[in-house]
C-alpha positions in Angstrom: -27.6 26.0 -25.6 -27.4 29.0 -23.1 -30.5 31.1 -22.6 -31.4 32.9 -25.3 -34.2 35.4 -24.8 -36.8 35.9 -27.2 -37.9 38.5 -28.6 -35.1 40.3 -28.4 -34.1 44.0 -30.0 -31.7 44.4 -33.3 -31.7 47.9 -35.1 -33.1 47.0 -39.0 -32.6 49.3 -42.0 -35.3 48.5 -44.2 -37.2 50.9 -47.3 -39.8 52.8 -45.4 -43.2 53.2 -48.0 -41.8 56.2 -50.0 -38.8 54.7 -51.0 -36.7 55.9 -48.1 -34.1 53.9 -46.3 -34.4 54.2 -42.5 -33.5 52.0 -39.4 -35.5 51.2 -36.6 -35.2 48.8 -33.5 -37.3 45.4 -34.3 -37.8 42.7 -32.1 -36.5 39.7 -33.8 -36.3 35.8 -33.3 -33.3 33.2 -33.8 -35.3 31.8 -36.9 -35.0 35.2 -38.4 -31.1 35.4 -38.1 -29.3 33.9 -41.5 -28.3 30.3 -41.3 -24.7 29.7 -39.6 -22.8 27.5 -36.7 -22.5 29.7 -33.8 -24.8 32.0 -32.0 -23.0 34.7 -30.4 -24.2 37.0 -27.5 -23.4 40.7 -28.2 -21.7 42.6 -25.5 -20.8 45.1 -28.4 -20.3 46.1 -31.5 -18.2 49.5 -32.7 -19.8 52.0 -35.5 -17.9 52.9 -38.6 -18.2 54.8 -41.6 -19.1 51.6 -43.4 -21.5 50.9 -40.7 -23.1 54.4 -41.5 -23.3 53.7 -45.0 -25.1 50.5 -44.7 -27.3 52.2 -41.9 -28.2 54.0 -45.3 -29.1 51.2 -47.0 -26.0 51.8 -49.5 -25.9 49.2 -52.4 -22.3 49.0 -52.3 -22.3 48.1 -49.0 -25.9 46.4 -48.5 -27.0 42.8 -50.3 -30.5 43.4 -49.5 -33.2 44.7 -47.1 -33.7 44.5 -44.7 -30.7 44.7 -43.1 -28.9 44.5 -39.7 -25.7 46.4 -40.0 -22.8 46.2 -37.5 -19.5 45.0 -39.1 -17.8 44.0 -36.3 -19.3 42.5 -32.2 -17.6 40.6 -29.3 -19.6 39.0 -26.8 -19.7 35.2 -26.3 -20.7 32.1 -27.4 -24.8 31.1 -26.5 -25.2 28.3 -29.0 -23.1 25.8 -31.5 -22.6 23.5 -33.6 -19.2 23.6 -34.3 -17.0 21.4 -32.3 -14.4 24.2 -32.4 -16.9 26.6 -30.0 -18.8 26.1 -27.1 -21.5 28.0 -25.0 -20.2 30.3 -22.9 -16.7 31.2 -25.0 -15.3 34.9 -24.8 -15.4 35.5 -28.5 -15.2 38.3 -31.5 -16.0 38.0 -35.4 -14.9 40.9 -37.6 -15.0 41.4 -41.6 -15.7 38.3 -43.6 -20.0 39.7 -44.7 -20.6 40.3 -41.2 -23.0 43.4 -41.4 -22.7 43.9 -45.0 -23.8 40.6 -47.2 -24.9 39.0 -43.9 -27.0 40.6 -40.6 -24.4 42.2 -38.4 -23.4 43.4 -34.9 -26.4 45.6 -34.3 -27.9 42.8 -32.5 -28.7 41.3 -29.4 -27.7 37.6 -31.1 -26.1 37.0 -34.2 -25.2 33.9 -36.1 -22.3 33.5 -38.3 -20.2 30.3 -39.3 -17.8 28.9 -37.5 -14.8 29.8 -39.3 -15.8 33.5 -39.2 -15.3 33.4 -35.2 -12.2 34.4 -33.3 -11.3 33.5 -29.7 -10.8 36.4 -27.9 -7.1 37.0 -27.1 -5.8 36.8 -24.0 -5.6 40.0 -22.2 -8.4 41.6 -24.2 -12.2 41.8 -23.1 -15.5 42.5 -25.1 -15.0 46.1 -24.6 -11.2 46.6 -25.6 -12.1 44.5 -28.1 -14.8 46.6 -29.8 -12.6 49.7 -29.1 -10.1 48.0 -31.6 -13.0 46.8 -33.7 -12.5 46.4 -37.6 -10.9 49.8 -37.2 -8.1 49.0 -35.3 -7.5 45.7 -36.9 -7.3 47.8 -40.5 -5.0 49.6 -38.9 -2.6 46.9 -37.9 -3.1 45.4 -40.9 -1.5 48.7 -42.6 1.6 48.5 -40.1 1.9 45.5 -41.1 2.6 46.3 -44.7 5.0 49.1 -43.5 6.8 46.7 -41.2 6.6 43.8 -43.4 8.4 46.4 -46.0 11.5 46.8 -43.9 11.0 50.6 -43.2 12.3 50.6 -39.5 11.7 54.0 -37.5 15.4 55.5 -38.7 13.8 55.6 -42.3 11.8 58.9 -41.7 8.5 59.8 -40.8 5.5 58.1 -41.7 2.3 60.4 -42.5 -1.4 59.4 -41.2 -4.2 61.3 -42.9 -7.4 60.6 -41.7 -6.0 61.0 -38.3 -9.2 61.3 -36.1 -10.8 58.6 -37.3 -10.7 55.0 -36.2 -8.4 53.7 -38.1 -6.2 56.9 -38.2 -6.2 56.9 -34.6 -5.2 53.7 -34.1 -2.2 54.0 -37.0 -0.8 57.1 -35.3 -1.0 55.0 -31.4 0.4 52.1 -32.9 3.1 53.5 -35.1 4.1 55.9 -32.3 4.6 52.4 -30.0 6.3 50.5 -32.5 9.1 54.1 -32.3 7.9 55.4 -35.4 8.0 59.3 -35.9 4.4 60.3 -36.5 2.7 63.1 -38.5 -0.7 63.1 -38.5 -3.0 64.8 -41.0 -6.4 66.0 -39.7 -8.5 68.9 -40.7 -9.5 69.7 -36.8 -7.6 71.5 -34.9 -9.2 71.7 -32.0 -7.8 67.6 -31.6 -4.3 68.6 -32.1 -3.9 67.9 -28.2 -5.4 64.7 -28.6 -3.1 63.3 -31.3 -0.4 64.7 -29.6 -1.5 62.5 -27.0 -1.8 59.3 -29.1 2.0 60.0 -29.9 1.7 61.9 -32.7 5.3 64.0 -33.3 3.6 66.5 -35.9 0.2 67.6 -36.4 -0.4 69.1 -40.1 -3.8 70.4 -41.6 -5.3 68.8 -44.5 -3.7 70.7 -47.0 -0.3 69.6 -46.2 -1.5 66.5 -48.7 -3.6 68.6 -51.2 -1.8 69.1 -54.0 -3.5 68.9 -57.2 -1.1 69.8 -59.5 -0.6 67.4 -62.4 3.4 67.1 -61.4 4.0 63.5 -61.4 6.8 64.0 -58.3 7.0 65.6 -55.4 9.4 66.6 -52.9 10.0 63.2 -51.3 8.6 63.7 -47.3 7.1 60.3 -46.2 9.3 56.8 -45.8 5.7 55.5 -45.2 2.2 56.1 -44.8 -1.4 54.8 -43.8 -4.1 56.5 -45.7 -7.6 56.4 -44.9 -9.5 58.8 -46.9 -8.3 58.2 -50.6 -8.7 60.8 -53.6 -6.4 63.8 -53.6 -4.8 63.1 -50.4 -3.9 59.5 -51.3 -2.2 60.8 -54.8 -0.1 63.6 -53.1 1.5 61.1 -50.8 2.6 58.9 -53.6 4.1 61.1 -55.4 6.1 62.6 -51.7 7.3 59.5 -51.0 10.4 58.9 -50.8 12.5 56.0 -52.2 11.3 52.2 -51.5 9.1 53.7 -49.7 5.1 51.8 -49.2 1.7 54.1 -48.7 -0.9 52.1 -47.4 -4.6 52.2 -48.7 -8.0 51.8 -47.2 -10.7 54.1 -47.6 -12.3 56.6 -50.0 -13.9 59.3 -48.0 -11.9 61.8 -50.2 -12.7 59.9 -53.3 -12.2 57.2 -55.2 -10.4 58.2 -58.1 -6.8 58.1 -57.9 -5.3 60.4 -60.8 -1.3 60.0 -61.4 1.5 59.0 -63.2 3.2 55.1 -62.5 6.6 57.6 -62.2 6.3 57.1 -58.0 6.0 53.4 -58.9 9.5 52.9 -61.6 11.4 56.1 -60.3 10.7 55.4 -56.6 10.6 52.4 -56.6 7.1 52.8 -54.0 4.8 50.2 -52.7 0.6 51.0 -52.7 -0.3 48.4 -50.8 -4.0 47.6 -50.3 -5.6 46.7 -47.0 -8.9 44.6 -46.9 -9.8 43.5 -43.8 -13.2 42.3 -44.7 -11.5 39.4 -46.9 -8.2 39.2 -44.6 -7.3 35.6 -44.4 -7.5 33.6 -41.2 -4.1 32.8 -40.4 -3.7 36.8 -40.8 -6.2 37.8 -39.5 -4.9 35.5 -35.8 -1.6 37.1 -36.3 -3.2 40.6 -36.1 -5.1 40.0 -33.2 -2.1 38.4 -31.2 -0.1 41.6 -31.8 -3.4 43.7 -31.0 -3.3 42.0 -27.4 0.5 41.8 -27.1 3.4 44.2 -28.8 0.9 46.3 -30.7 -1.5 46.4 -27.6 -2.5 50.2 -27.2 -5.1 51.8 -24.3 -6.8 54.5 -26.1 -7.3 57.8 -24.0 -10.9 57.0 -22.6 -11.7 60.8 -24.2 -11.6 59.0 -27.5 -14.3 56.6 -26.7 -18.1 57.1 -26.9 -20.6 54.1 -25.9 -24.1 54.5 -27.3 -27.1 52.5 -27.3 -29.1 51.0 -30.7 -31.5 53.8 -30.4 -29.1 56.1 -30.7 -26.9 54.7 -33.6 -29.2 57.1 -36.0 -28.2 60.3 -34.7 -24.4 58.9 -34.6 -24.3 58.0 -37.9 -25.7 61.4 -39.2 -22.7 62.7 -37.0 -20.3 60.2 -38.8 -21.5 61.5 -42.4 -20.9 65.0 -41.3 -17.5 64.6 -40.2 -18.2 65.3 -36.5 -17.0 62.4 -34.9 -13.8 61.7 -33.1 -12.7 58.6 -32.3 -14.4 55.3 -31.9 -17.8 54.9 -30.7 -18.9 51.6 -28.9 -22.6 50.0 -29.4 -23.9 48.6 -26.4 -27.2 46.2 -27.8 -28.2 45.6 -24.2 -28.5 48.5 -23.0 
């Protein structure tokens, strides 16, 4: 066992005495962490909108309180009991319950079981590995799909909504490496030069995929897409897909209900495929992080990145819930 320091500082959401949900930094002990095989050392952790949610206390997100969020960290390895980790391995766990049913990344230490650790991959640090975070590693699990449906670049373009977000950003710089022709949906203009900079070939406000008309087709537009925000958005780029086409799914920021016809589905012939990378299985989940460090390996613009401390998760997620934030933001627990 390395040196572990105690006391040391986690942020806790926890019911305040009026019923409120609120975080706070704690000092905590390894005897208060949940049971598991490895105790990790966090260098970082990354904040996301399901981060914010749980931050809130959110039952569909949160078991119980209290509550440690952070669903993703990368540090290394400063106890074990597995014989597959030792003290003093460069390390990163993402998904699995990892800061939803189980105490997260907001933490100095965290413990997890074995089998939920990943070794980090060669040519990636604790850093680049929290700027991918479970954000980027949705988003290559949504290439994925598109690549694993046989839609090469020559198909047409492939639409990103969500495009400022985590996992929009990284779907419109990993697309655009892969030679895929880009348009990005975002409702901020002021980032246009941004996404133009991730390699985005078009840049199209949110009402290019608003279309709430109860048509069951659409002009066919997209031979792909990754959406991140669900609701209205997600239905208009069904039905503008064109033939054989696949529309990736994972979020619901613009809703969760998803009111069509199954005509995009038997006429079209298109694929909705679903991305989870909470439940992602293992041998997938090492596949994804090899191309994350490898082909698919992208250098966000450092203008894109924002590190905070615990203390000032708070404010961030208020930010996050307003729809102010751009790009990933990094949680530093030892600062």
């Amino acid at each position: 066992m390395s040196d572990i320091q105690e006391p040391f500082v986690a942020l806790v959401a926890d019911k305040s005495s009026d019923g409120e949900v609120t975080t706070k930094l704690s000092e905590l002990k390894l005897a208060d962490l949940p049971a598991g095989d490895v105790v990790v050392e966090v260098a970082y952790s990354s904040l996301n909108y399901k981060d914010a949610l749980a931050c809130g206390g959110h039952p569909g997100v949160v078991r119980s309180l209290p509550h440690v969020p952070g669903i993703d960290c990368a540090g290394t390895v400063a106890a074990s009991n597995s014989d597959d980790w030792k003290v003093g391995d460069p390390v990163l766990v993402t998904g699995y319950g990892l800061g939803a049913e189980q105490w997260g990344g907001y933490s100095q230490y965290v413990r997890v079981p074995a089998d939920w650790v990943v070794a980090m991959p060669e040519g990636l640090d604790a850093r680049h590995a929290m700027t991918i975070g479970t954000a980027g590693f949705t988003a290559a699990q949504s290439v994925a799909a598109i690549v694993g449906s046989d839609i090469q670049p020559d198909r047409g373009p492939v639409v990103v909504t969500g495009a400022t977000g985590g996992v929009g950003m990284w779907s419109v710089a990993i697309l655009a490496k892969l030679g895929y022709e880009v348009t990005a949906v975002s409702g901020k203009p002021e980032q246009i030069p941004l996404l133009k900079k991730l390699g985005a070939a078009e840049v199209v406000g949110r009402e290019a995929v608003n279309d709430t008309s109860d048509r069951p087709l659409l002009k066919s537009k997209w031979a792909a897409a990754v959406d991140t925000v669900g609701g209205t958005p997600l239905t208009t780029i069904l039905r503008s897909t064109l033939h054989r086409g696949c529309v990736t799914a994972c979020g619901l920021v613009a809703g969760a209900d998803l009111p069509l016809t199954v005509h995009p589905f038997i006429l079209r012939g298109v694929t909705l495929a679903g991305v989870d990378s909470a439940k992602c299985p293992r041998p997938m989940r090492l596949e994804m992080w090899k191309h994350l460090s490898t082909d698919w390996k992208v250098d966000l613009p450092e203008d894109c990145l924002t590190e905070i401390t615990l203390s000032e998760v708070p404010n961030r997620v208020k930010e996050i819930m307003a729809g102010k934030v751009v790009g990933r933001t990094l949680v530093v627990p030892k600062k």
